[in-house]
MIMIZA-792035 format. One record per residue: residue number from 0; residue in one letter; x, y, z of N, C-alpha, C, O in turn. Coordinates in Angstrom, 3 decimals. Atoms other than C-alpha are relative to their C-alpha. Layout:
# residues N
   pos   code       n_xx       n_yy       n_zz      ca_xx      ca_yy      ca_zz       c_xx       c_yy       c_zz       o_xx       o_yy       o_zz
   NUM      a          X          Y          Z          X          Y          Z          X          Y          Z          X          Y          Z
...
//
This chain:
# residues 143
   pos   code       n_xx       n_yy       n_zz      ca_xx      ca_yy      ca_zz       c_xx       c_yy       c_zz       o_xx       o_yy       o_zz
     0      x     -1.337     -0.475      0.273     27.423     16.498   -127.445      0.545      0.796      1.179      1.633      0.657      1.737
     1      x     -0.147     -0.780     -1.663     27.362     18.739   -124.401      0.788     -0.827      1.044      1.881     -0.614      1.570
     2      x     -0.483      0.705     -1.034     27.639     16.076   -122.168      1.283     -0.966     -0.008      1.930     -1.414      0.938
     3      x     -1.086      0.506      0.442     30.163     14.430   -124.037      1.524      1.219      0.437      2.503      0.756      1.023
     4      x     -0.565     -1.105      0.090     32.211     17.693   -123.941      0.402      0.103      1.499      1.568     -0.025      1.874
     5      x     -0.472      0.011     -1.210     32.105     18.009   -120.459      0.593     -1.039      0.592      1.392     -0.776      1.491
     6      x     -0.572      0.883     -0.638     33.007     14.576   -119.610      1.034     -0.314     -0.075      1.624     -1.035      0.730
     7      x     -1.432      0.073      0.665     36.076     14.853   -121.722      0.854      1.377      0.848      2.063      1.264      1.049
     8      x     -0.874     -0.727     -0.585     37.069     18.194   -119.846      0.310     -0.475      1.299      1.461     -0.413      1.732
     9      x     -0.706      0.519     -1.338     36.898     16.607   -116.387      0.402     -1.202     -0.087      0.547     -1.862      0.942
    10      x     -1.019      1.086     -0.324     38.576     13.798   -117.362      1.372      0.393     -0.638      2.457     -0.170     -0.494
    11      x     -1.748     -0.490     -0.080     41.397     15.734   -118.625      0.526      1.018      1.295      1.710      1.220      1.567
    12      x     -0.335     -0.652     -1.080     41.017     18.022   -115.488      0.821     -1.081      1.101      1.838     -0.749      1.710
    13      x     -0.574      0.734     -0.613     41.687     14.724   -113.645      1.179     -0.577     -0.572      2.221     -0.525      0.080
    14      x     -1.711     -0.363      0.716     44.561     14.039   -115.913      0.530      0.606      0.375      1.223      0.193      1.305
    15      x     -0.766     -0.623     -0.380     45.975     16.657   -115.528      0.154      0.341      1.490      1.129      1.065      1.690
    16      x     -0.061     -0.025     -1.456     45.786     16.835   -111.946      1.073     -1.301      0.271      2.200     -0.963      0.634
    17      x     -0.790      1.043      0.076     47.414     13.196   -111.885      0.940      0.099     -0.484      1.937     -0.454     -0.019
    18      x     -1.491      0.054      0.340     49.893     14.126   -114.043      0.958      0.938      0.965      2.092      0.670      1.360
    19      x     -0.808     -1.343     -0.727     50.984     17.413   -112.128      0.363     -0.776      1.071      1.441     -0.550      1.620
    20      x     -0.086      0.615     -1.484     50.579     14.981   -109.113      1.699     -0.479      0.407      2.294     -0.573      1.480
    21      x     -1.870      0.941      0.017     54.520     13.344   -110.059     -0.003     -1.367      0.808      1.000     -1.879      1.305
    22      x     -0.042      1.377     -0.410     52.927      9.959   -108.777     -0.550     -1.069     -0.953     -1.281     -2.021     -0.681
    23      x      0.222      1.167      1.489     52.642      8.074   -112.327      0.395     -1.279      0.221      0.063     -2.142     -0.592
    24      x     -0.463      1.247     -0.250     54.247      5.228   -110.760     -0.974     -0.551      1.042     -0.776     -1.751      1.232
    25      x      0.594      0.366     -0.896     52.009      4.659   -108.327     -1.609     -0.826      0.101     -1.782     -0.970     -1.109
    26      x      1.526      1.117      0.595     48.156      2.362   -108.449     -0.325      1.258     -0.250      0.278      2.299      0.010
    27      x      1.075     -1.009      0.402     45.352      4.360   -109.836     -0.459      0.460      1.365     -0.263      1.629      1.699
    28      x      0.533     -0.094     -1.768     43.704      3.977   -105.821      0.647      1.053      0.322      0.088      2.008      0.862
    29      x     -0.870     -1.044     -1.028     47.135      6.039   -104.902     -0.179      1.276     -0.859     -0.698      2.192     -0.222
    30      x      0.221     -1.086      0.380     47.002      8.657   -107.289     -1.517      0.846     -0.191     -1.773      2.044     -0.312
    31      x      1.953     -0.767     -0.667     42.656      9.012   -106.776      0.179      0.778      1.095     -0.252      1.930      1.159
    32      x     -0.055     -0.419     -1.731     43.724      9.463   -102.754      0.579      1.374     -0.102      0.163      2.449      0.331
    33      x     -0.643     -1.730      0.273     46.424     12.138   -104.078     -0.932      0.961     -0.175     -0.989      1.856      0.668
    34      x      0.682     -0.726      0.658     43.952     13.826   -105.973     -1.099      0.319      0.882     -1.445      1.499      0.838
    35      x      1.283     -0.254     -1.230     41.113     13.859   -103.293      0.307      0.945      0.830     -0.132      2.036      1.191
    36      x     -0.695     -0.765     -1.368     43.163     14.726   -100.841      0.306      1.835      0.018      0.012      2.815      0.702
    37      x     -0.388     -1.889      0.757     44.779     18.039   -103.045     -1.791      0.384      0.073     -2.386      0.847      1.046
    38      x      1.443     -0.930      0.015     41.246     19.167   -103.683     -0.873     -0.053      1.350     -1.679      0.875      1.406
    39      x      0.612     -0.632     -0.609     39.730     18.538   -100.204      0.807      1.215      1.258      0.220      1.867      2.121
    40      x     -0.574     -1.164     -0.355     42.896     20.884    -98.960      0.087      0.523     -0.478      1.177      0.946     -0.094
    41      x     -0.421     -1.103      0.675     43.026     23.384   -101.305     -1.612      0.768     -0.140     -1.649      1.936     -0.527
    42      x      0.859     -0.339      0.117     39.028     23.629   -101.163     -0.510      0.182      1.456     -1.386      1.021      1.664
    43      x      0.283      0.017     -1.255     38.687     23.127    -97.539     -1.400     -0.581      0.074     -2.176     -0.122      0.913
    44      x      1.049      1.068     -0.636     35.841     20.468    -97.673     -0.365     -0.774      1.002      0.193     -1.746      1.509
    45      x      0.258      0.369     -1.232     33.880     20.040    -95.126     -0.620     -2.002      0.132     -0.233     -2.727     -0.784
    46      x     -0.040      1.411      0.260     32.485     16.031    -94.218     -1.063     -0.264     -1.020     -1.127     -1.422     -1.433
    47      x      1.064      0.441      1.095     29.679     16.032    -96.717      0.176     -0.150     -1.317     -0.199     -1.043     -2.077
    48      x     -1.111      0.044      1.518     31.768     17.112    -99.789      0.470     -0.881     -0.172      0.314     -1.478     -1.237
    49      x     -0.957      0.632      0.039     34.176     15.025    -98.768     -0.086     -1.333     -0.655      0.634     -2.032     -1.368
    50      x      0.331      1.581      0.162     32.087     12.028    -98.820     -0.426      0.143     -1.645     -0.193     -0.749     -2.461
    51      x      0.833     -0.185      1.665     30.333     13.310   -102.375      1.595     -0.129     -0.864      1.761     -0.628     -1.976
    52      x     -0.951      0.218      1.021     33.819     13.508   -103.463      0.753     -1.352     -0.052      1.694     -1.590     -0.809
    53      x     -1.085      0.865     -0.031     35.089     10.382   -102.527     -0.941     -1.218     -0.577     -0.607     -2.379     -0.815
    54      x      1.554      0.860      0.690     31.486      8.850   -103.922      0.546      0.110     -1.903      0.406     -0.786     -2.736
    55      x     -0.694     -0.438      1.347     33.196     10.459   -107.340      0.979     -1.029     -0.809      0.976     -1.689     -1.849
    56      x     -0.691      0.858      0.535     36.139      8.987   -106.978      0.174     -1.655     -0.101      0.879     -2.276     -0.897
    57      x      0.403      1.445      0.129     34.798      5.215   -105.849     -0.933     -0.130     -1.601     -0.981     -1.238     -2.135
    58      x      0.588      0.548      1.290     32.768      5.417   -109.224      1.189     -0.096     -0.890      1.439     -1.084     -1.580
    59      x     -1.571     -0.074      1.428     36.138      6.316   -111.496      0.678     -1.259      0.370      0.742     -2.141     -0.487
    60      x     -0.962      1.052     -0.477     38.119      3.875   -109.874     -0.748     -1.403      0.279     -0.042     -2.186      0.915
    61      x      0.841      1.092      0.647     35.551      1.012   -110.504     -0.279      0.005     -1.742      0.349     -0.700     -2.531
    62      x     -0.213     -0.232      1.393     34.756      1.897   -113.886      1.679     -0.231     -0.549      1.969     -1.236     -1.198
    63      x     -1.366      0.227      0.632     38.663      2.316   -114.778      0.471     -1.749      0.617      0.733     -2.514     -0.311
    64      x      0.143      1.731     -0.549     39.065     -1.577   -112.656     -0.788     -0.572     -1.038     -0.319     -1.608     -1.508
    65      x      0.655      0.790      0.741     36.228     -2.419   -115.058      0.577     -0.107     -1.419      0.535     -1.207     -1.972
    66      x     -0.259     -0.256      1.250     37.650     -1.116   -118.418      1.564     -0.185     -0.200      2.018      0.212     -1.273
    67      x     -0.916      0.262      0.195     41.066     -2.167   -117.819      0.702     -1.148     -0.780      1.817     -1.059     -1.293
    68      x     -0.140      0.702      1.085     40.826     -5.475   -119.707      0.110      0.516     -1.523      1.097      0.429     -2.254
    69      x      0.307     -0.803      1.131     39.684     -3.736   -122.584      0.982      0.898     -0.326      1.530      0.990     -1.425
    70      x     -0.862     -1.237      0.753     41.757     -0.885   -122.602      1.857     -0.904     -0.073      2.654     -0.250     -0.745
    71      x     -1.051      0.638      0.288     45.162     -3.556   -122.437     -0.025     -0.567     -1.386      0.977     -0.532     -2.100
    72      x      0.316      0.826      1.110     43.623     -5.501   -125.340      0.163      0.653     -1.211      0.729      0.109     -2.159
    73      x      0.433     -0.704      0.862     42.625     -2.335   -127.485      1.544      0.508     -0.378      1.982      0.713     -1.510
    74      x     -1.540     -0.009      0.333     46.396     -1.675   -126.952      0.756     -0.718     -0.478      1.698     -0.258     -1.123
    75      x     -0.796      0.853      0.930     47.744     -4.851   -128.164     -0.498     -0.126     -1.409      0.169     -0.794     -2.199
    76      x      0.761      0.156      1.204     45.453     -4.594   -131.139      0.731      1.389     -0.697      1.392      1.331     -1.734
    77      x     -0.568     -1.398      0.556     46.600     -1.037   -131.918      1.651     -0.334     -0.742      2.116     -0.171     -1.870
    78      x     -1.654      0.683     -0.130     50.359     -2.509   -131.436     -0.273     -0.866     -0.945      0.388     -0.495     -1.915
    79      x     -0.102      0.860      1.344     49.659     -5.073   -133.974     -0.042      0.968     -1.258      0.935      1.138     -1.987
    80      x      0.429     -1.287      0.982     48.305     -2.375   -136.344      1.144      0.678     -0.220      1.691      0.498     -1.308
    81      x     -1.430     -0.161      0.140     51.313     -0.885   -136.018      0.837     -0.331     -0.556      1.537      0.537     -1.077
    82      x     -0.920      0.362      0.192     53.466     -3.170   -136.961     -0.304     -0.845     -1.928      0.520     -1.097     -2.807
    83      x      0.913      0.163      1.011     51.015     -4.337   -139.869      0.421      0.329     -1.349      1.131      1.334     -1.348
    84      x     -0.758     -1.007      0.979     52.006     -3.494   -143.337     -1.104      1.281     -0.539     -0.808      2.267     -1.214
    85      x      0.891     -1.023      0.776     48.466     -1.638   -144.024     -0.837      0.414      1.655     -1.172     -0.522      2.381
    86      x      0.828     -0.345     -1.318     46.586      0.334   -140.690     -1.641     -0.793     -0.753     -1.992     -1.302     -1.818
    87      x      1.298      0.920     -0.180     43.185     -1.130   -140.212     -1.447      1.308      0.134     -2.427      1.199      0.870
    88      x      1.229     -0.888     -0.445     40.753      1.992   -140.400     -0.900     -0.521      0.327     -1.165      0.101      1.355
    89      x      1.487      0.291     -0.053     37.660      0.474   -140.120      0.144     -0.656      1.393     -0.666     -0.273      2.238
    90      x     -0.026      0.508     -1.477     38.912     -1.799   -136.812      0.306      1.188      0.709     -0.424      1.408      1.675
    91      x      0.162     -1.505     -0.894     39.960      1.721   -135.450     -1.084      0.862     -0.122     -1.561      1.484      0.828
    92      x      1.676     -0.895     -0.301     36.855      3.524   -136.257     -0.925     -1.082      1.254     -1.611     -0.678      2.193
    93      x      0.787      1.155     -0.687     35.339      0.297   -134.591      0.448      0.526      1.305     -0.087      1.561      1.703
    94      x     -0.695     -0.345     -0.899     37.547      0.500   -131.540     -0.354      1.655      0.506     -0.524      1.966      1.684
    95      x      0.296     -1.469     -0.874     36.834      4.541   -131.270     -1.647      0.324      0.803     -2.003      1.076      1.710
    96      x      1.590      0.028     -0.134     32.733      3.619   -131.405     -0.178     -0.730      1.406     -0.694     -0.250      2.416
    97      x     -0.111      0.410     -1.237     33.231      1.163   -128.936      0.248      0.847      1.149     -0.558      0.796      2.078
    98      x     -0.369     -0.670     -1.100     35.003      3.568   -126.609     -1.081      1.090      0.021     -1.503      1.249      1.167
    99      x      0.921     -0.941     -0.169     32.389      6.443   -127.374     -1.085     -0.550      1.124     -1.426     -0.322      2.284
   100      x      1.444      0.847     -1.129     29.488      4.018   -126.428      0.197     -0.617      1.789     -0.800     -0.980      2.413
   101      x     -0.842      0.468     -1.314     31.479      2.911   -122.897     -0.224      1.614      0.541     -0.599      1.905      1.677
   102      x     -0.482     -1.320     -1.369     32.088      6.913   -122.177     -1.698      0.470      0.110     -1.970      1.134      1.110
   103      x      1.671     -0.554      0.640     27.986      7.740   -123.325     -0.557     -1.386      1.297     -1.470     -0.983      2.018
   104      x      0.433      0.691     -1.135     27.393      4.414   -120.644      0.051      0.418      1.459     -0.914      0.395      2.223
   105      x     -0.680     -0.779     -0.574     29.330      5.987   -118.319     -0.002      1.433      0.909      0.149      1.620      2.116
   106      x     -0.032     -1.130     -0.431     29.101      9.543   -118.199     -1.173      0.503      0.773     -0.910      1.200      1.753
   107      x      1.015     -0.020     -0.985     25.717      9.839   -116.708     -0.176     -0.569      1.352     -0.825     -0.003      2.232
   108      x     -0.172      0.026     -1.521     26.177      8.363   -113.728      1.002      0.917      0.717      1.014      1.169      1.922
   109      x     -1.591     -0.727     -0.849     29.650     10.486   -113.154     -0.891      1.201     -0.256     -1.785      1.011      0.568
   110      x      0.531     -1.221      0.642     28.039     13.612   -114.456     -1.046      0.557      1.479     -0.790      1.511      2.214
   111      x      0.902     -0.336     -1.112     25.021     13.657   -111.781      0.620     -0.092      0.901     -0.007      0.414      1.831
   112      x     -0.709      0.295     -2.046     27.601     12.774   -108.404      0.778      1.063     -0.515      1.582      1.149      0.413
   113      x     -1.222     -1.025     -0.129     30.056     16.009   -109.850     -1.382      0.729     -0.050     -1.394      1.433      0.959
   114      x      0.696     -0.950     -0.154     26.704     17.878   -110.492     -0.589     -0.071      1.742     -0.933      1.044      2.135
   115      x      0.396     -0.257     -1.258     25.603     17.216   -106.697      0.990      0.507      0.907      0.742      1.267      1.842
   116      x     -0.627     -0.553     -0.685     28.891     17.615   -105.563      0.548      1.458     -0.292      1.178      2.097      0.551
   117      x     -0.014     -1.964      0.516     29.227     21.393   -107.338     -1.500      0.537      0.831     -1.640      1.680      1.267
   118      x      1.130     -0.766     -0.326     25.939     22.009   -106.118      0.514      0.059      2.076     -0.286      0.673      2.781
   119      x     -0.291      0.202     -1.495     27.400     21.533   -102.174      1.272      0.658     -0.124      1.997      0.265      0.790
   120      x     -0.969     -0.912      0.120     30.102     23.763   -103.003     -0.518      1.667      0.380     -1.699      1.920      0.141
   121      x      0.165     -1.199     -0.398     30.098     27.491   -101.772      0.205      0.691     -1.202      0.880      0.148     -2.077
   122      x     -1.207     -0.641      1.129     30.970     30.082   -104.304      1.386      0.425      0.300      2.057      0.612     -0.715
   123      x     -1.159      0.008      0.000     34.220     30.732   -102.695      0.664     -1.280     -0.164      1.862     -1.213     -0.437
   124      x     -0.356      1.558      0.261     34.744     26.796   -103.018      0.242      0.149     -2.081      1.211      0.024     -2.830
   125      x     -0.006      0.226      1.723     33.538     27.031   -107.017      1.102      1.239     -0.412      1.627      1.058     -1.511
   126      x     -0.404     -1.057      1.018     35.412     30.397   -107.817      1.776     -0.691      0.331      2.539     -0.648     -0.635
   127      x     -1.447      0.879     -0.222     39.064     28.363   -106.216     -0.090     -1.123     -0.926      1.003     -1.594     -1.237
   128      x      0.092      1.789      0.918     38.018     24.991   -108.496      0.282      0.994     -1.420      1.173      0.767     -2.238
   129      x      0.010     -0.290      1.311     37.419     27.291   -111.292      1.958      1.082     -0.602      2.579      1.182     -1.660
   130      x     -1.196     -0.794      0.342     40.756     29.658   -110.903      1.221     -1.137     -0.187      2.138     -0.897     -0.973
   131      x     -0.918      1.263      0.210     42.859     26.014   -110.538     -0.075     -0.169     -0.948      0.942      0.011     -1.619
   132      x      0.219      0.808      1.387     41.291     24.573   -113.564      0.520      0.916     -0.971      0.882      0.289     -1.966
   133      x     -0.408     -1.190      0.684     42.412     27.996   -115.333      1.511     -0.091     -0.132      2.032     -0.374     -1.211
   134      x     -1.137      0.655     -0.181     45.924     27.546   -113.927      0.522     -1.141     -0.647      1.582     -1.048     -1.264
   135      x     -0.330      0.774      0.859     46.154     24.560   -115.364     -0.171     -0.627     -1.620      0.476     -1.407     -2.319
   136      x      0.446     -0.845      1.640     44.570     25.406   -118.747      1.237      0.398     -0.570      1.729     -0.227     -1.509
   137      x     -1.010     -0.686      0.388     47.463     27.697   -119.095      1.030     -0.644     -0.166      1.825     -0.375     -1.067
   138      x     -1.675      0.495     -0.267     50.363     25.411   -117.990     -0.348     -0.985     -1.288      0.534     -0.833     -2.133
   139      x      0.182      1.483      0.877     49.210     22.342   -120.420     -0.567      0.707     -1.379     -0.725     -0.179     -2.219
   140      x     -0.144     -0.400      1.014     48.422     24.776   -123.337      0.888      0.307     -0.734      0.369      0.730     -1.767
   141      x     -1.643     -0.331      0.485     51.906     25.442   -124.612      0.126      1.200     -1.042      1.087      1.342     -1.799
   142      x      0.444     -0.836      0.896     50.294     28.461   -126.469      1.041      1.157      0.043      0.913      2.131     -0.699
//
């Protein structure tokens, strides 16, 4: 559950980073590069990070290439459901299991390349990642 937990916060950290980015129109590739780019200027990563981070983002951006059939399909299925006269619980519980078991395939490989690349971080590197992620905590809570 842990690991689940975390994989769901940095993939809304990268969300939300993408969204703040204001390049929604743009490929996934262009808004990864955005996102690299912001964090290795705002962290000042040197070439080893750089590469651990860009090792990060070549896994996301294969994985999301891989799961993009799927996730169009799971959308026209939803969209039918929709329009349906009765929702389909049981094909959406299906559909959510499916996606669990994909992020539980998944998250272990991403999990160990962000834990090597935190571990090659300074603490003035981690205490800037962690005051951002805070920052944006705040803005996307509407509390």
């Amino acid at each position: 559950m842990l690991v689940k937990n975390l994989v769901m916060i940095l993939l809304g950290v990268f969300l939300t980073a993408t969204l703040l980015s204001g390049c929604m129109g743009h490929s996934p590739e262009d808004r990864a590069n955005f996102i690299v780019h912001r964090i290795k200027n705002e962290l000042d990563l040197n070439d080893t990070q750089m590469a651990k981070l860009e090792g990060i983002k070549n896994q996301w951006l294969e994985n999301q290439k891989a799961q993009k059939p799927m996730r169009e399909a799971e959308a026209n299925k939803v969209i039918a459901m929709v329009r349906s006269d009765k929702l389909d619980v049981t094909a959406l519980k299906a559909m959510i299991k499916d996606h669990e078991d994909k992020i539980n395939d998944f998250s272990p490989k991403l999990l160990d390349s962000l834990a090597d690349f935190h571990a090659s971080l300074t603490p003035q590197q981690r205490e800037k990642m962690a005051t951002r992620m805070e920052e944006l905590k705040k803005h996307f809570s509407h509390d």
